[in-house]
Backbone as CSV, one residue per row, in Angstrom:
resi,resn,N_x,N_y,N_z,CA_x,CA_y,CA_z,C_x,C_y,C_z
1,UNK,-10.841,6.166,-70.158,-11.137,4.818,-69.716,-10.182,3.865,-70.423
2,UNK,-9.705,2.877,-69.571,-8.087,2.297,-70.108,-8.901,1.066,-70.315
3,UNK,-10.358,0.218,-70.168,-10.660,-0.973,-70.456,-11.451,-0.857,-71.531
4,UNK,-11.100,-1.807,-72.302,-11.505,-1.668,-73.834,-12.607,-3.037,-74.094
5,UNK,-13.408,-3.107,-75.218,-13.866,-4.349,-75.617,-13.326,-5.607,-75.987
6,UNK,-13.580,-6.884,-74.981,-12.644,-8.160,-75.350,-11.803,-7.989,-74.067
7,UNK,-11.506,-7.435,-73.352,-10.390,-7.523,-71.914,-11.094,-8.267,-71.220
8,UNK,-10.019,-8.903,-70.472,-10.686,-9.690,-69.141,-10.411,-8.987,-68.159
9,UNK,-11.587,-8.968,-67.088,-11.495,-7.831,-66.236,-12.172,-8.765,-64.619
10,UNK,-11.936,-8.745,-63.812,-11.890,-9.404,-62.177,-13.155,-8.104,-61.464
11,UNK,-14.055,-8.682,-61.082,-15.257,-7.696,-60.275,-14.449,-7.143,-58.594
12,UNK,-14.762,-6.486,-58.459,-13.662,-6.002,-57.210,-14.230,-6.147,-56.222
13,UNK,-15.823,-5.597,-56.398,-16.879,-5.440,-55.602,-18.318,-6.361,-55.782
14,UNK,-19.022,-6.127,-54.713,-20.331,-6.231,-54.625,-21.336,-8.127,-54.908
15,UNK,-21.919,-8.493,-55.391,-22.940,-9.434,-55.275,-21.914,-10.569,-56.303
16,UNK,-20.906,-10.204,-57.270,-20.268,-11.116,-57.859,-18.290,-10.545,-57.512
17,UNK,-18.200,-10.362,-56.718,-17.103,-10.237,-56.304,-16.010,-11.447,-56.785
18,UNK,-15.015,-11.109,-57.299,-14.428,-12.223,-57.543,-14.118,-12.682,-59.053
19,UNK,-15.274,-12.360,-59.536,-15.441,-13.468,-60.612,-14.941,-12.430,-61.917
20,UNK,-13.786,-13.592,-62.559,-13.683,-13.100,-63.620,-14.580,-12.777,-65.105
21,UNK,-14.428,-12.235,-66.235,-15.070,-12.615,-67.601,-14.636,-11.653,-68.286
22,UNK,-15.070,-11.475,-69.714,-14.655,-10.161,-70.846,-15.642,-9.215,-71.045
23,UNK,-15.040,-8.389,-71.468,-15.658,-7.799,-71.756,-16.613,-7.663,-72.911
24,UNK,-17.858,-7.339,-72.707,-18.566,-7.460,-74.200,-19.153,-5.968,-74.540
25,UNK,-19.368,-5.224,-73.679,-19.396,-3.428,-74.349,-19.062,-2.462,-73.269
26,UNK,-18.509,-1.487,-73.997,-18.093,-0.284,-72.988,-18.764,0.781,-73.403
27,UNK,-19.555,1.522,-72.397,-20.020,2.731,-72.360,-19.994,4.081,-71.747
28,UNK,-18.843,4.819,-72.371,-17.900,5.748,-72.103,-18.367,7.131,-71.240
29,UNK,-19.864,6.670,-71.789,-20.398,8.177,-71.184,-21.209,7.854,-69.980
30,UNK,-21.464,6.977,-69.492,-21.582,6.669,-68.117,-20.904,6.024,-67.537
31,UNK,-19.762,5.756,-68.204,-18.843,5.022,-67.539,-18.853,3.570,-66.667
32,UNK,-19.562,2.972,-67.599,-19.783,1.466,-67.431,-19.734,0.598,-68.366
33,UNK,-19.443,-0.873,-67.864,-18.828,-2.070,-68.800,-19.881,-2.893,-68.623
34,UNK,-20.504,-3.813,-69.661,-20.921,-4.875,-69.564,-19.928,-6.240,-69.544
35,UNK,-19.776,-6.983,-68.237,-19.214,-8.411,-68.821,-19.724,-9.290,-68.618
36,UNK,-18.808,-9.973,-69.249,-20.102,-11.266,-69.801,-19.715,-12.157,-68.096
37,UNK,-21.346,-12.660,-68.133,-21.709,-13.650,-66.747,-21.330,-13.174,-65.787
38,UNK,-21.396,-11.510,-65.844,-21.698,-10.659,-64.566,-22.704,-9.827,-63.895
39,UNK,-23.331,-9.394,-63.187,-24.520,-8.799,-62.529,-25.667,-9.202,-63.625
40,UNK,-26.270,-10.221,-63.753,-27.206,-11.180,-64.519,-28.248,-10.667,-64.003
41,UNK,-29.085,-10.307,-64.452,-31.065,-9.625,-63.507,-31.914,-10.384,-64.363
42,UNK,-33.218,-10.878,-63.585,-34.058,-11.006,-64.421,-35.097,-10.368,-65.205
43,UNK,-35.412,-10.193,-66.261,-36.547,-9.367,-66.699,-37.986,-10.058,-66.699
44,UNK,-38.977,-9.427,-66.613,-40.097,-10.182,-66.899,-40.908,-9.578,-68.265
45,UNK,-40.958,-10.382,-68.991,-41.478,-9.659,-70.497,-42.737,-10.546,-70.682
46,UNK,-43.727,-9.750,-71.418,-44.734,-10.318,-71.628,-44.729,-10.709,-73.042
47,UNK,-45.689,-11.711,-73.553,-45.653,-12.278,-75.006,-45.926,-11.397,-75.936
48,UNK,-45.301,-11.738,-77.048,-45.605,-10.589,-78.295,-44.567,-11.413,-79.702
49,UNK,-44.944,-10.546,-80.374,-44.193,-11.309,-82.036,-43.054,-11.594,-81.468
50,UNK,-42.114,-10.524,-81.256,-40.868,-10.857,-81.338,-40.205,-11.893,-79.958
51,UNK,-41.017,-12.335,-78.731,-40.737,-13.268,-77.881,-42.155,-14.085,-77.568
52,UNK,-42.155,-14.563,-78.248,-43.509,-15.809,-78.498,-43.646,-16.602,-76.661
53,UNK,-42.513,-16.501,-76.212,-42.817,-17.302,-74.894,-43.633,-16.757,-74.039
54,UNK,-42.746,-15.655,-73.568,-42.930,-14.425,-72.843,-41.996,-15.164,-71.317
55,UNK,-42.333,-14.883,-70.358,-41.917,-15.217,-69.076,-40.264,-14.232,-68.458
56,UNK,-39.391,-15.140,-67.384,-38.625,-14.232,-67.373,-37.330,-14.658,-68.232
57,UNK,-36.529,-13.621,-68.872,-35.651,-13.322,-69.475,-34.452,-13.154,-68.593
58,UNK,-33.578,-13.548,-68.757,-31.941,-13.285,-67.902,-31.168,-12.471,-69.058
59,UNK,-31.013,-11.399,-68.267,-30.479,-9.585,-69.245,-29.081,-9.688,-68.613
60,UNK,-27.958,-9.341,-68.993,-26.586,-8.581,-68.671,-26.972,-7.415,-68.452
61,UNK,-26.637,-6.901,-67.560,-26.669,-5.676,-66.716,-25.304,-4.616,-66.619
62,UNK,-25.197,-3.381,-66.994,-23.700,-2.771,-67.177,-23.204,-2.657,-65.098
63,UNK,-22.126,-2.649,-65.433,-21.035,-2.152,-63.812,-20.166,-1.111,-63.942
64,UNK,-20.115,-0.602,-62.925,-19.676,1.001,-63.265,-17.885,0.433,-63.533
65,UNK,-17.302,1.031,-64.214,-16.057,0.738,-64.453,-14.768,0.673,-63.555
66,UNK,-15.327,1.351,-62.391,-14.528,1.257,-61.086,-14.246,0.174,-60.165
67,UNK,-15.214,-0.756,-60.324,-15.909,-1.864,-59.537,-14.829,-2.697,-60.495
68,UNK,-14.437,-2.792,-61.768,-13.905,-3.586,-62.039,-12.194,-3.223,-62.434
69,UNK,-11.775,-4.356,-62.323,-10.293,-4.438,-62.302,-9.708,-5.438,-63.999
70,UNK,-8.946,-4.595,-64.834,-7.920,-5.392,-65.690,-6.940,-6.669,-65.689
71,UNK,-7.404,-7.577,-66.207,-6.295,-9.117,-65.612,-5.275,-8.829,-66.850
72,UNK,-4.153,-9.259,-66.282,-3.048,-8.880,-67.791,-2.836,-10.399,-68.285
73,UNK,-3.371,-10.456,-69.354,-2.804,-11.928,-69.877,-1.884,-12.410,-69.977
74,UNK,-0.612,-11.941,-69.554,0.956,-12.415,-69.712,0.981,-13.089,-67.639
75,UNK,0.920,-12.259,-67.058,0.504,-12.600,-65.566,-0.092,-13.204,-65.410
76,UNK,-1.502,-12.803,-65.792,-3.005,-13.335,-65.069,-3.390,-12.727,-63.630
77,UNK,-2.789,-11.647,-64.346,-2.910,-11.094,-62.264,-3.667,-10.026,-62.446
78,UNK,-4.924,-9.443,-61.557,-5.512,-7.652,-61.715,-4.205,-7.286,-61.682
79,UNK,-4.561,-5.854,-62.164,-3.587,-5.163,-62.604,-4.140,-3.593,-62.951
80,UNK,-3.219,-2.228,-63.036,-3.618,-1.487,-63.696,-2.717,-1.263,-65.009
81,UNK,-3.833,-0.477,-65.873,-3.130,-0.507,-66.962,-2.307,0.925,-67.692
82,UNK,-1.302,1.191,-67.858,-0.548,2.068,-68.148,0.167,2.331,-69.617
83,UNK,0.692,3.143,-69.948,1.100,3.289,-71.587,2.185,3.398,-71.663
84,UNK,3.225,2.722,-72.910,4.292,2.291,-72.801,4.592,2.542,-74.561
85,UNK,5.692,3.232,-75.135,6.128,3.095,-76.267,7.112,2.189,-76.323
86,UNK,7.089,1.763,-77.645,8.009,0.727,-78.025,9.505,1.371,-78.740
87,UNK,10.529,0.745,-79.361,11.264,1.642,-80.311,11.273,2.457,-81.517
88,UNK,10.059,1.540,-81.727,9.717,2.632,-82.961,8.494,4.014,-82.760
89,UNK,8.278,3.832,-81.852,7.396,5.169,-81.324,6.089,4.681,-81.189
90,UNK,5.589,3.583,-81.071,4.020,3.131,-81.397,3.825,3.194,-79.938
91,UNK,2.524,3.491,-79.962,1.706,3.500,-77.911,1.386,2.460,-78.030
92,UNK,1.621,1.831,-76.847,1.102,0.297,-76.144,0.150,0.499,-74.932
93,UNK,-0.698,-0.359,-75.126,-1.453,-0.309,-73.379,-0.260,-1.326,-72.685
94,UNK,0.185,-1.458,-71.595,1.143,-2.257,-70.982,0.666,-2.562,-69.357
95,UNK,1.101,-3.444,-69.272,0.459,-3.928,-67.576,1.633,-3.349,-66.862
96,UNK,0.716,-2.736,-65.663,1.554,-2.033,-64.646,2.681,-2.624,-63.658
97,UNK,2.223,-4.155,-63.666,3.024,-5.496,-62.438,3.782,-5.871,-63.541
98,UNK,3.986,-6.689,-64.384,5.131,-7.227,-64.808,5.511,-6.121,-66.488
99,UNK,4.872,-5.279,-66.546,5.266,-4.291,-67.438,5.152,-5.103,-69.097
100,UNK,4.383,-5.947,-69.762,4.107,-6.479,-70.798,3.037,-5.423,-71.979
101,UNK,3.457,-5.550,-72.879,2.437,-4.866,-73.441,1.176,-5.770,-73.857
102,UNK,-0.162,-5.069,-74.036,-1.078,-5.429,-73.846,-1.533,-5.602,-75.839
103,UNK,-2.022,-4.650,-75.772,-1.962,-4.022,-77.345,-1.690,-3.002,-78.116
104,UNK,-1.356,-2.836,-78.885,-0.965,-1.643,-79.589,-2.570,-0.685,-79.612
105,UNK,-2.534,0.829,-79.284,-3.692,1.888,-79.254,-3.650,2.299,-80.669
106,UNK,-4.333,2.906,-81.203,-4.876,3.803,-82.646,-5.211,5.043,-81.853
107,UNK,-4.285,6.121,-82.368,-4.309,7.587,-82.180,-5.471,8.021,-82.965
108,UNK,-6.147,8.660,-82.089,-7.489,9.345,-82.904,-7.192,10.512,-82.764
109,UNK,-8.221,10.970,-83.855,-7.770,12.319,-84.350,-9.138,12.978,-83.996
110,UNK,-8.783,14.275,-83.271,-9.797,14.998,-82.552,-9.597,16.244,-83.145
C-alpha cells in the first residue's frame, strides 16, 4: 500500500466523490484509510460516565484504499504513486505525472 499517514488523497468513488482531505490512519490489513471529513456516519450512543450526553455522535468511517486516489503536492493533481532513487541511493515515493519526489521511505527490515 503506497498511501501513507498525513497524504492527501481525492475520493474517486461513491456518496463523497470528489472531495479531497488527509489522511488520518491506515489499516494495512484490510486495506483501508480513514480521511479526515470523509464517509462521516452517525452513531447513536447511549449515556454513561464516559459520554454524559449520550445522543448521536458523528464517527469517521474507514474507505477501502482503492476508492481513493493520491494528490501530489508539487502538482496538486491525483496521481499514482511510484519509487524513484535519488544519487545517492535513497528510495523516494515520487509522483507518477510530473515525476517529483514525495518523501524519502525507511527500509524495514524483515
Amino acid at each position: 500500500m503506497r498511501i501513507k499517514t498525513n497524504d492527501t488523497v481525492v475520493v474517486l468513488s461513491g456518496k463523497n466523490r470528489g472531495q479531497q482531505g488527509k489522511v488520518l490512519s491506515v489499516n494495512r490489513e484490510e486495506g483501508k484509510v480513514t480521511v479526515e471529513g470523509v464517509n462521516e456516519v452517525k452513531r447513536h450512543v447511549r449515556r454513561s460516565q464516559k459520554n454524559m450526553q449520550g445522543g448521536r455522535l458523528s464517527k469517521l468511517m474507514p474507505v477501502p484504499v482503492g476508492k481513493v486516489m493520491f494528490v501530489c503536492p508539487k502538482c496538486n493533481k491525483p496521481t499514482r504513486v511510484g519509487y524513484k532513487f535519488d544519487e545517492a541511493g535513497k528510495k523516494f515515493r515520487a509522483c507518477k505525472k510530473c515525476g517529483a519526489f514525495v518523501e524519502e521511505t525507511v527500509a524495514s527490515k524483515r
